[in-house]
N, C-alpha and C positions, 0 to 999 in steps of 0.2 A: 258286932254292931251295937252302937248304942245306944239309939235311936231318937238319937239328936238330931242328927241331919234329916230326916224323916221329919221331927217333929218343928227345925226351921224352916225346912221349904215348905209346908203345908200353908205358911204362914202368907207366902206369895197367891195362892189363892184363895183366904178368905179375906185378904187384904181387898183384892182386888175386884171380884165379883162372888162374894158370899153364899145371894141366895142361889145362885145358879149352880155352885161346885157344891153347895149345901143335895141341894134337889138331886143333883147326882148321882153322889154321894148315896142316899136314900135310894136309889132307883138301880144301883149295882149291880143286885142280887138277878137282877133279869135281863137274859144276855141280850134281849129284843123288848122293846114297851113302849104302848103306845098311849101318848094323850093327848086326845084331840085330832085335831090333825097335825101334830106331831111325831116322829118315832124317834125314841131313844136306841140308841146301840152299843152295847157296854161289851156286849160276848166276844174272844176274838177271829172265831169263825162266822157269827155274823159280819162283824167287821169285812171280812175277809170278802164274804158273800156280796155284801149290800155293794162296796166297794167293785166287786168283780160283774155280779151280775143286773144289778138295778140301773136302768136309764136314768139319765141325770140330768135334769136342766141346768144347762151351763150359766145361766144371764138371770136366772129369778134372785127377787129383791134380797137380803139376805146371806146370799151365797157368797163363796168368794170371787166365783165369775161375777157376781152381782156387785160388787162390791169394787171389782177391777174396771164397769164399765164406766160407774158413777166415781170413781178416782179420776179417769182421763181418757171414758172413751170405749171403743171397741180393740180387738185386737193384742190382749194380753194374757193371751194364753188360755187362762182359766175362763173366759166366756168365748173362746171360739168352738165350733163343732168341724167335724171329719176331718176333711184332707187339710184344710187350715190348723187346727188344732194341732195332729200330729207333725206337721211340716214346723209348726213354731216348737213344739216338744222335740223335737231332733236338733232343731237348731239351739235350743238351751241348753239339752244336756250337751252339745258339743263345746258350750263356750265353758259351763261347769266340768268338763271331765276330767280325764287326767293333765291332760294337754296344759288345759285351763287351770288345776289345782298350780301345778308348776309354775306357772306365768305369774299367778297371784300371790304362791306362798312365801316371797322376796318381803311383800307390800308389809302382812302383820310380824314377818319374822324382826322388821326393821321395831317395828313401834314393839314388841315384846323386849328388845335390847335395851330401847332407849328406853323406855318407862319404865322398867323393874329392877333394876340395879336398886336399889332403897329397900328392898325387900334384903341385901344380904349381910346389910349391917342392920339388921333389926327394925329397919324402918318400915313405914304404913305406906301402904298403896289401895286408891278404893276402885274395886273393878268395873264399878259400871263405868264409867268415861274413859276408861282404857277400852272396856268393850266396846262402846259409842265410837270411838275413835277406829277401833280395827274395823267396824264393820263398815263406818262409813267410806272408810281408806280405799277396804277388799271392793266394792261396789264402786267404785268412784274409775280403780283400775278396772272390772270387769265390763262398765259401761264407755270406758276410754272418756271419762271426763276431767276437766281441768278445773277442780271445785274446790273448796275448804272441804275435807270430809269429814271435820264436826260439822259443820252448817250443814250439809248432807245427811248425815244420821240425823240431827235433831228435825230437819222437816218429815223425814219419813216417819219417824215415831209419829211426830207432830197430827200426820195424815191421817197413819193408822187409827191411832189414841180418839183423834174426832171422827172420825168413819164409824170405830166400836160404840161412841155414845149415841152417834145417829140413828142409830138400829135400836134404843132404847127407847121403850113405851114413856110417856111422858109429856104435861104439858108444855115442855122445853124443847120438844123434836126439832119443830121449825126451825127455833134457833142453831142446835146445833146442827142441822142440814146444813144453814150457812155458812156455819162455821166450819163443817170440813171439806164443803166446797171450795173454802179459802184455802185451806192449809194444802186441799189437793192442786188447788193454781199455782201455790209459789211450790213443791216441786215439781209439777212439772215444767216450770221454768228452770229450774234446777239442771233435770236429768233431760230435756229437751228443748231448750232454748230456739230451737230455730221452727218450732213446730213439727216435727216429724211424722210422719206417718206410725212411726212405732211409739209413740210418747206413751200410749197404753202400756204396753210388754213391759219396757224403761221406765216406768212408774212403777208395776208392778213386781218387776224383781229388786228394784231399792226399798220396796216396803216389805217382799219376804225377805232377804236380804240379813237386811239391817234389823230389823224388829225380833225374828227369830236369833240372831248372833247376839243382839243386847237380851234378850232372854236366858238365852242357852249359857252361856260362858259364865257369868258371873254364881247361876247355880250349882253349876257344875262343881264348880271350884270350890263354894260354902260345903257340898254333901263332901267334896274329899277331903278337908278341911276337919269337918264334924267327927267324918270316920274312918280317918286317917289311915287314907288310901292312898298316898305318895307313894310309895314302893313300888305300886300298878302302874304310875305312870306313864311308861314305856311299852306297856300291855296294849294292844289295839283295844279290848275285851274290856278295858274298863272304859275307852271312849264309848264303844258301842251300852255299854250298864250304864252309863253316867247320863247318856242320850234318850234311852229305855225310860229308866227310874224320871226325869226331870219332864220329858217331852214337852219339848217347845212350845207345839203348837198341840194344846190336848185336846181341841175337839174341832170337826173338820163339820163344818155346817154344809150342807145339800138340798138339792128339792127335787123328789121323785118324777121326769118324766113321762110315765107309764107302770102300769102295773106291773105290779111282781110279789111277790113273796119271799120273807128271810124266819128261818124257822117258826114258821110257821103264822106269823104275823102278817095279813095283806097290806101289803103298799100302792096308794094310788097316786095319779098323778094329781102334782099340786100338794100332797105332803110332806114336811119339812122333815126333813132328818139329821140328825145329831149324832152324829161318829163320834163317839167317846176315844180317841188314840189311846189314854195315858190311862186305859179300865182295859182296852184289848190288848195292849203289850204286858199288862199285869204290874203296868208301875207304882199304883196305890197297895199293892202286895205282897210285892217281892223287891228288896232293898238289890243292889248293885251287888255285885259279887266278882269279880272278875278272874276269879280261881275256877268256879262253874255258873258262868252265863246263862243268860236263856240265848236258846235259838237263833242263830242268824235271822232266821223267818217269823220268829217273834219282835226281836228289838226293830227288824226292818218297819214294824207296823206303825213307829210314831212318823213314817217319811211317807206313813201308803203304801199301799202295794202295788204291782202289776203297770197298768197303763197309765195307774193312778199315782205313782209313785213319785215323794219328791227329786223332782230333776239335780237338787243342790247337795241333796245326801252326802256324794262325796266331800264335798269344800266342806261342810260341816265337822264330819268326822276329822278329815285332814287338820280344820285350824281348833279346832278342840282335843286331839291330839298333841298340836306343837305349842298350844295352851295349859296344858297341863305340865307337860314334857319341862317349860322354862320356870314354872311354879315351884315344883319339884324340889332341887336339889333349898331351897329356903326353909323347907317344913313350915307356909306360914298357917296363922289358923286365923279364924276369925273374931276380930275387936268391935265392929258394931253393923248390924245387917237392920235395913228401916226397905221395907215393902213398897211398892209405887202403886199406887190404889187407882192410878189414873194411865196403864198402860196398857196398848190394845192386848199384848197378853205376859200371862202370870211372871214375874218377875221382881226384880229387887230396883228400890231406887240409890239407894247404899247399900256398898257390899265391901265394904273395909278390912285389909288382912294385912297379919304382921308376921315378918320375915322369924323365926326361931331359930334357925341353923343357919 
């Protein structure tokens, strides 16, 4: 390893939120920390813990339930409790499972055909708007809609991207409340046009969706690129390292319903917490390997664990798989990679690669 790709994806997060992966960063070393009423979580058996054992308010401001009610509503998953919550988590993971991979993986197998040929005569291809494009496509099929799915992926970025600045201290907040309550009206005109009762859920899985796929894909591809990992590509072991090392979504915001305790730290309710994903899977530390992986039960931890687990894991894994797999036989590598400083999370806004072989 050479510790290039290492040292270009870092570059996605201090592009984009500095002092925050800075403070981090800094706060590593302790696998539990609290400031204020804040708790950090970087260890990955606290992870594991806070995750497994701490009450969670689904709907506080902040959170992603928080964040799903104030996109479009109640009822998207991530801000319901009990028999509502897991009856919508059954019903997701059954549209994402195998069933569902199969249904969908026709939709990017097409757009991987059709957009990458130019990669075998030495030509350039730049991955973020191929990814834009696959994830708005995969979403578009998953929600049975009849959309443009660039116009698709660009409002859900669009959502996400003013959602993350609204949560921003600042004497601009007001504004941009406005402003992502706009961007959250025109999709869910988008993904529910006739007003539905589920506009929430169908808002909510176009913006994980879509914002995770245009994150994931395009780094994926720069670290095998950098460290010239093509030969894996056929490896499950490098999807699940490539997934590990990049983690999409690296930290999972919370707010403690009730007391508990994680080594040793007291959590009360009303305290914010900060699940560090990409410090408990060990991705700031340990580069991709895919001759000796970590752990199924480690790399799972950028998806969550247990109850908490992301429902989409599989189609992840699947279309960053068949991502790599078409990449592949080009050897391409990368000609110019420019950071998006303005997206809800760490990613590329240019990610440029030229075909070799």
């Amino acid at each position: 390893m050479s510790g290039r790709a290492r040292r270009r994806d870092r570059r996605v997060y201090l592009s984009s939120h500095p002092l925050l992966f800075a403070l981090l960063a800094a706060t590593r070393g302790r696998p539990v920390l609290r400031l204020g009423g804040t708790v950090l979580v970087h260890g990955t058996e606290a992870f594991r813990t806070t995750l497994a054992r701490v009450p969670l308010d689904r709907t506080a401001a902040g959170t992603t339930g928080g964040a799903a009610g104030e996109l479009a509503g109640s009822g998207a998953l991530f801000d319901q409790q009990g028999d509502d919550h897991r009856g919508a988590r059954r019903d997701t993971a059954a549209m994402l499972g195998s069933a569902g991979v199969a249904r969908l993986r026709p939709v990017w197998m097409k757009l991987l055909d059709d957009r990458l040929p130019a990669l075998a005569t030495g030509g350039e291809v730049d991955l973020v708007p191929l990814a834009a494009e696959i994830a708005g496509a995969t979403a578009a099929e998953l929600l049975h809609l009849d959309v443009d799915p660039v116009e698709l992926a660009s409002a859900a970025r669009l959502a996400a991207s003013r959602a993350a600045r609204a949560h921003l201290p600042g004497p601009g907040r007001w504004r941009a409340e406005r402003s992502a309550a706009t961007a959250a009206a025109q999709l869910v005109d988008l993904v529910a046009p006739t007003g539905s009762d589920e506009a929430g859920l169908r808002s909510m899985l176009a913006v994980a969706a879509i914002n995770t796929t245009v994150a994931a894909l395009p780094r994926a591809a720069a670290w095998a690129c950098d460290d010239g990992l093509w030969d894996h590509a056929g490896n499950p072991a490098l999807t699940d390292e490539l997934l590990r090392v990049t983690a999409p979504t690296p930290l999972l915001p919370r707010v403690a319903a009730a007391e508990a305790e994680v080594e040793g730290c007291p959590i009360r309710p009303g305290d914010r917490l900060l699940l560090i994903a990409r410090h408990a899977a060990g991705s700031h530390r340990r580069d991709p390997d895919p001759v000796e992986p970590a752990s199924p039960r480690t790399a799972q931890l950028v998806f969550g664990t247990g109850a908490h687990a992301c429902p989409g894991a599989a189609l992840a894994r699947a279309q960053l798989t068949d991502f790599l797999q078409a990449l592949a036989p080009c050897r391409p590598v990368v000609t110019r990679a420019r950071a998006d400083r303005r997206a809800a999370l760490p990613g590329w806004r240019t990610l440029r690669i030229k075909g070799t072989s």
